[in-house]
N, C-alpha and C positions, 0 to 999 in steps of 0.2 A: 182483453185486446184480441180483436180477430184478425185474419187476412185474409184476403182477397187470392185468389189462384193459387201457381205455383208454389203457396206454401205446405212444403213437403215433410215437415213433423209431429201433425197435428197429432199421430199417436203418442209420443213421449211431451209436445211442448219444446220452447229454446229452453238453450243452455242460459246461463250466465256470459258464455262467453261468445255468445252466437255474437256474427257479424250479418248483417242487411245492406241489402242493395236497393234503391228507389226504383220502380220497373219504368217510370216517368223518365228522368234524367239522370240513372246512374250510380248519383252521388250514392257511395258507402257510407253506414253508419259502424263504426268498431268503436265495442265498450272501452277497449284499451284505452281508447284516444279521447271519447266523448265528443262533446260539440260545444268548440269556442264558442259560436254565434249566440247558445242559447244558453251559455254559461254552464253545459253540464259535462260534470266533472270527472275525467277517468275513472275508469271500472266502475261505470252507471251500467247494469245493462238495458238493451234493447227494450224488456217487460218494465222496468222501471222510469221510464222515461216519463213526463207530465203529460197529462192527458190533452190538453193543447198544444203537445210539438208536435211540430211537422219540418219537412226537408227543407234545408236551409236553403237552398239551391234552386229548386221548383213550386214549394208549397205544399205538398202532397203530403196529405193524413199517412200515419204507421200503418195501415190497412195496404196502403201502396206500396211498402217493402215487402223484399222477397229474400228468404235464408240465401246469403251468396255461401258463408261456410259456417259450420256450429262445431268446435273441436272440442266441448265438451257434451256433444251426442250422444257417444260410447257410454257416459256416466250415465243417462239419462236412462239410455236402455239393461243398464245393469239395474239401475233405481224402480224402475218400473217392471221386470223381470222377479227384482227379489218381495218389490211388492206384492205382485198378484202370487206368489210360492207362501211367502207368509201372511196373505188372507185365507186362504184354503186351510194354512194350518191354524189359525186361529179359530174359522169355521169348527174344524172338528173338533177343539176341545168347548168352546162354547155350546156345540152339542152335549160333550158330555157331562158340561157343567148343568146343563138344563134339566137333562133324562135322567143322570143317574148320582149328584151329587150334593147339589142345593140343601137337603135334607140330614148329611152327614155332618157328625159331630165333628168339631176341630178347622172346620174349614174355616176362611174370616169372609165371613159375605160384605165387607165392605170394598174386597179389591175383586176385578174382574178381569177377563184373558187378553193376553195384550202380549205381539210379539216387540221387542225392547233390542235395538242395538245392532240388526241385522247389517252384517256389508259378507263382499265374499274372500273365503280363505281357502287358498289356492284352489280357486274356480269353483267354490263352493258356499253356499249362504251357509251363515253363521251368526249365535247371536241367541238372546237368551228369551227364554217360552213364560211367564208367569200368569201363573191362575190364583184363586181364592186356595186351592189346596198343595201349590207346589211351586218350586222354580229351577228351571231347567236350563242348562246350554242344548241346543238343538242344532246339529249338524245337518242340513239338505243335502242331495244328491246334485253335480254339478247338471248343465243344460245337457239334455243327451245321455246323461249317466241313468242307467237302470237300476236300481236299489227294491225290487222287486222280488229278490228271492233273499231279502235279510229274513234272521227268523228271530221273530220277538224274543225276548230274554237275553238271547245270546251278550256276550261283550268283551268291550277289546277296548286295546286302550291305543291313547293319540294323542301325541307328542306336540305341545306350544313351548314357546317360550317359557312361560312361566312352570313347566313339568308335565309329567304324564297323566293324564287324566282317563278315567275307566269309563267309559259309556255303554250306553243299552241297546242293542240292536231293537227297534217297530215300524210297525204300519199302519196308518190311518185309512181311511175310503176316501177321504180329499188329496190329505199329503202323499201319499203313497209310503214309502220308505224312509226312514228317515234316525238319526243314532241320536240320545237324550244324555247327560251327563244333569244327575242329581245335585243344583246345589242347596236347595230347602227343599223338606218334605212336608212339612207346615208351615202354615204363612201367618200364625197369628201374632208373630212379634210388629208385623208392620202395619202403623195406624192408619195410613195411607194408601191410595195407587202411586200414589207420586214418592212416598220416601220405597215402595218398591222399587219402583223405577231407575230411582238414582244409583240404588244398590247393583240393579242389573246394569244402568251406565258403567257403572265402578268396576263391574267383574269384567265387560268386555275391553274397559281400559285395562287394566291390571293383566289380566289373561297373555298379552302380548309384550309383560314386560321382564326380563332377566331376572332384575331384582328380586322377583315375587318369586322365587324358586325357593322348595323348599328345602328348610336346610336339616332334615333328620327322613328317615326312611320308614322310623318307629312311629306306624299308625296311633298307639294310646297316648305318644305325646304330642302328637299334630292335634290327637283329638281331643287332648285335657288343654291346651295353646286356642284353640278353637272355642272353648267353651269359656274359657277367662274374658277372652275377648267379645263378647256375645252375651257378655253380663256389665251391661251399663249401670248406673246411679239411675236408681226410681223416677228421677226428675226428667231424664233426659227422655228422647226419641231413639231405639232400640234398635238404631240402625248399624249393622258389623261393618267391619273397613276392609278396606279389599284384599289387606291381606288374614285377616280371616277367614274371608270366604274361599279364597283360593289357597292356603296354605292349612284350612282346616278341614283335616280329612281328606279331603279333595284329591291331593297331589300325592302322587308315591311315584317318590322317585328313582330310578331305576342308575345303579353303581355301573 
């Protein structure tokens, strides 16, 4: 669906909850309300409407409306902000999936690089990195923040919900700066990109949740708890549950 003029988002796109005005005669269209006339039903939005309505009022093609207000705009640009941060970071590890890893034992060439679960925490993209040879939480620098003099290796740890977690200070030629928290260093338990995937859905829900704190301080026994769980029935799909992954090894938590 295109517009005509005054349409002033064409870099993000409407919201869901954009509101239009007909620049013919007026009439608003709000998803809240929809439109009795043509039967459509609240919280329809605007891009969803059938390809045959037009203003109940004048007649006027969707081409003829104009954004009056979009109040979930803000998202749109957060949406499209942590997109373009994590293509750049996907660009650089699928370089170095290409240059210098394809060839190394242990990798699983059936999954490929994919950033998974990205939103921001506290002003900061967040959200999990996986490749054929690894799976990462990856912390970004918020808009404006310079992360430019992190020096690789270093690390520190950061505090969620769920416990403290140790990350790795790096830097990419795309990404720029950016801190990694290990949670696979091989990826050949998952048959999939998609039973990956679910896994890293799972850590970024989990990650935010109390519950999932852990309850011993003693790394050998987070990490023998970690390894039980991480040992499925032959038959099954070899997928750990989220508190495995985040209470195995992971978490040291601080008295």
């Amino acid at each position: 669906m295109s517009f005509e003029g005054g349409y002033h988002h064409a870099a993000n796109g409407l919201s869901d909850r954009a509101v239009l005005e007909c620049k013919i005669c007026w009439w608003v269209y709000d998803p809240a309300t929809g439109d009795d006339t043509r039967q459509i039903d609240p919280g329809t939005p605007f891009t969803a409407l059938p390809e045959d309505w037009s203003c109940p009022d004048c007649g006027a093609g969707p081409t003829q409306f104009l954004v009056k207000d979009d109040p979930g705009a803000p998202a749109l640009m957060i949406e499209a902000m942590i997109r373009e941060r994590t293509k750049r970071l996907v660009a650089d590890f699928t370089e170095i999936w290409n240059a210098k890893m394809r060839d190394v034992p242990m990798v699983n060439p059936t999954l490929h690089v994919e950033a998974v679960g990205f939103r921001l925490h506290e002003g900061r993209p967040l959200g999990v990195l996986m490749s054929p040879w690894f799976m990462n939480l990856v912390l970004l620098p918020a808009e404006g923040e310079d992360w430019s003099g992190l020096k690789p290796g270093v690390k520190e740890v950061i505090g969620f919900p769920s416990g403290d977690y140790e990350f790795t200070q790096n830097t990419r030629e795309l990404t720029g700066g950016y801190k990694a928290c290990s949670l696979f260093s091989m990826m050949g338990e998952f048959r999939t990109q998609q039973a990956a995937r679910d896994v890293a859905l799972a850590v970024m829900g989990a990650l935010f949740d109390p519950a999932n704190r852990a309850e011993t301080d003693r790394a050998a026994d987070i990490r023998a708890a970690r390894e039980a769980e991480l040992a499925p029935p032959p038959e099954l799909d070899p997928a750990p549950s989220r508190r495995a992954v985040l209470t195995g090894g992971l978490s040291a938590e601080r008295g």
